[in-house]
Each structure stands twice: as C-alpha cells, then as structure tokens.
C-alpha positions, -999 to +999 in steps of 0.1 A: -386+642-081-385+682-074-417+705-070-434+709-104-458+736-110-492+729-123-497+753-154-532+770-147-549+760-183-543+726-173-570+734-136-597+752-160-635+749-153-651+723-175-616+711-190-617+671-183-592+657-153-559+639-166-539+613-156-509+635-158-527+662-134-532+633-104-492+622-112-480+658-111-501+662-075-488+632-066-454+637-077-455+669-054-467+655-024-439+629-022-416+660-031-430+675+002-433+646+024-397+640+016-384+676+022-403+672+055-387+642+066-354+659+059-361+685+079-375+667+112-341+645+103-321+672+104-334+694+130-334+667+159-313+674+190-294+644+203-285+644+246-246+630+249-248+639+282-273+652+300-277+646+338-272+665+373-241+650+388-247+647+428-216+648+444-209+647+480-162+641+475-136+664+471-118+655+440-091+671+415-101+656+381-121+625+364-114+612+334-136+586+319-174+598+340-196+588+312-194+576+280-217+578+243-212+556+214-230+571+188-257+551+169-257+580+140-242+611+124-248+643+140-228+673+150-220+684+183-237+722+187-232+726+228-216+715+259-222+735+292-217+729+331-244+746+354-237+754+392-265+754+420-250+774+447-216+780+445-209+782+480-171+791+495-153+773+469-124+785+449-107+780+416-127+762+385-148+737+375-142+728+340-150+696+317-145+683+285-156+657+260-132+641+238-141+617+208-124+589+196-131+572+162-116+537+170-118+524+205-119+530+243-087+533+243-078+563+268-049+574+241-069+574+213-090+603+225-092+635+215-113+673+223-141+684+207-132+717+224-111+746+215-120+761+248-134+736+275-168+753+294-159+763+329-169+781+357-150+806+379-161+803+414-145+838+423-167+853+396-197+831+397-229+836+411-255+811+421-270+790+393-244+800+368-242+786+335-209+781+313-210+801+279-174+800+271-173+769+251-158+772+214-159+738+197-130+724+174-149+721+135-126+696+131-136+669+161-171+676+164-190+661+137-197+623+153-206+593+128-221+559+144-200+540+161-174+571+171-169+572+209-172+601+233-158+602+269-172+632+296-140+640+314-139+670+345-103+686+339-105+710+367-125+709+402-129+733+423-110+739+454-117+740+494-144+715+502-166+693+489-180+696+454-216+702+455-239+691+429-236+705+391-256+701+357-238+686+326-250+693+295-240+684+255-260+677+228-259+680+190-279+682+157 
C-alpha cells in the first residue's frame, strides 16, 4: 500500500484517537519498511571474482581460471585487473569474463565486454589499475543459474608473470 498522508484535523488536540489513524500509521510503516528493503536489495554489490592471483609461470593465455554460477539476478557494474610492480615485462595483461546461460560448455560462452580491462606494461606504472573496461548491455545482466567463466586473453611478455589483482562485481 503507497505512503498516505495523515490530514492534520484528523492529529488535533483533544479530538479522540481512531482506528483508522493506527491503520494509516501502520499502513505507512510497512510502506517504508518495504521501500527500505528494496533498497538494501538493490543496492548490494555481489564479488564474481575477487582474489590476488599469485603467480610464479610464464604463460600466454587461460581460459576457464575461475568460475561463478549465479544464485540470483544482478547486473555486472565492474571488472578490473590491478598490477603490483610491473617489473621489465612487455606487452599486455588483459582478461575477460564471458557468460553463458545454459552450461559449461566452453562454446556456449560469450563476453560481457565490449572492451576487455587491460594493462600496458610499456605505459604502466607500479600498482596500476585497468579503467578501460566498457561492458556489453546486452551480456551483462546475470539471472540465477547463468554461468560466468574468468578467462586471461593476453599475458604479458618476457618473464615470469608476477602476481596481479582480479576484480568484478555487480549490483
């Protein structure tokens, strides 16, 4: 039931209390609570993936390095890779998430991304942070039981991949 406004003649000094006065108080205060609810709902972020990936191996890419089934709907809002000290290497490190609304299934995958977050080692600095993601609107909203797969696309090049932080979450 919406918000109802309590018409001031009704609250006057010495008038007698109503029934329909305690309903109408009532009636707002489950308006409220439910509004709130909504909102705490609403405004809760959700970790996909979240962790510091300690790597001591020289790779190229990895598909399949985590995976989320979601549990209920939300929207993906971020997903960022953070370097430590970038060190002498070259080239990119650059990941991606792709979703899949049926199975595990490696061809049944597909981006969230329009643009995958990466870092450029020749133009990095120590304890950079991605900020060129641009999510695709029409892969990113995740309902339960949709997959998602944490892929890295590109690695870096000439030595060993130090350790980097993962991040995606959504709303």
């Amino acid at each position: 039931m919406p918000f109802v406004t309590i018409d001031p003649l009704t609250i006057e000094v010495g008038d007698p209390l109503k029934a329909e006065l305690f309903d109408k108080i009532k009636d707002n205060e489950d308006d409220l609570d439910s509004r709130v609810n909504t909102i705490e709902t609403n405004a809760t972020k959700i970790d996909v993936f979240k962790f510091l990936l300690l790597n001591g191996s020289v790779f190229s890419t990895a598909t399949g390095l985590s995976y989320f089934r979601a549990e209920s709907t939300f929207t993906i809002t971020k997903g960022a890779i953070q370097i430590f000290e970038k060190g002498s290497l070259a080239g990119f490190l650059e990941i991606d998430v792709k979703k899949s609304t049926t199975d595990l299934d490696t061809l049944s995958f597909s981006s969230i991304f329009s643009v995958k977050p990466k870092i450029t080692y020749s133009t990095a600095s120590d304890y950079d942070e991605s900020s060129n993601q641009v999510l695709n609107g029409a892969t990113t909203t995740i309902s339960p039981g949709d997959y998602l797969r944490l892929d890295i696309t590109i690695a870096p090049t000439g030595g060993v991949v130090p350790k980097f932080f993962i991040t995606v979450y959504g709303e």
